[in-house]
Phi, psi and omega in degrees: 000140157313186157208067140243061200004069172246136178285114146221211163218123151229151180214180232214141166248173141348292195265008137102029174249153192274100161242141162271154169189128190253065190301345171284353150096323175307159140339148169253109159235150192256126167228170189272201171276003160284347163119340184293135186263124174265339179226183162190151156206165227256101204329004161209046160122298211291155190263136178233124186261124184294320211226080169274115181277135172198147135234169121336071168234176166202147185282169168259139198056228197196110162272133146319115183292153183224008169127184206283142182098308195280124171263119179268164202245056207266159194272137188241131177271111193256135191247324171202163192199096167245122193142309197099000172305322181277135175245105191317305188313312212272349206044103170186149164255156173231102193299112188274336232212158166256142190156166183295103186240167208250130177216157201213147159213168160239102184232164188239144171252108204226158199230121202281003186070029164255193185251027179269159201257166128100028164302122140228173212193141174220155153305100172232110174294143195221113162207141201042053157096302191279132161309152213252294179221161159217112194272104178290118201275267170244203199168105174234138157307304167096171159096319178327278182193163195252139173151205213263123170294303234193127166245162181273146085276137184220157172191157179139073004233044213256166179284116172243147135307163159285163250331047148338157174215125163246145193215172165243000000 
């Protein structure tokens, strides 16, 4: 019994299947040993997850392309990260779980107004070192007026292992 003495049980068969049974009508929940619920499901069936990893950045300031090749190394404004998967110093997510995770980027291309020709800039998703996807991004002349080209969106499902590292 809980303690509000409401009955529940678990158990175990022969053959090594686990049932729950909740007689109070409540959420089934797990938690550690600080009290905090880390899963729940739902006195009627269904899964409600407390603790999902995910984050949130966006980078800080405005990098210069520096040539053919150079992968920048930008400093991140983190709006949430929960779990601690993502590292900011390293830019990498680390897939705690094996699964499907959902990923998204935004980039603005902006062009300074000076008179070189032929800009460009590409995109690569990156896990564990290899490329993933490689999203080719915009491609300006440039030389024009100076402000925003162009913008990158990407979005979409990919398959991880557990601690797979992804990067952009």
């Amino acid at each position: 019994t809980d303690e509000k003495n409401h009955l529940a049980t678990i158990g175990l068969s022969d053959s090594g299947v686990m049932t729950f049974r909740n007689y109070s009508g409540e959420d089934y929940k797990f938690q550690d040993d600080s009290g905090d619920t880390n899963f729940r499901i739902h006195n009627e069936g269904y899964v409600i997850s407390s603790y999902q990893p995910s984050f949130s950045a966006a980078i800080n300031g405005n990098y210069v392309r520096a040539g053919e090749g150079t992968q920048i190394d930008p400093t991140w404004a983190v709006k949430h990260n929960i779990g601690n998967h993502f590292d900011a110093t390293a830019s990498t997510f680390t897939a705690p779980v094996a699964g499907r995770y959902f990923y998204a980027h935004n980039i603005s291309h902006a062009f300074s107004g000076t008179s070189s020709t032929g800009d460009a800039w590409s995109v690569k998703l990156q896990v564990n070192g290899s490329d993933y996807a490689n999203h080719q991004g915009f491609y300006g002349d440039g030389g024009i007026e100076t402000g925003v080209e162009g913008t990158h969106n990407w979005s979409g499902v990919i398959e991880l292992a557990a601690n797979d590292v992804v990067r952009l």
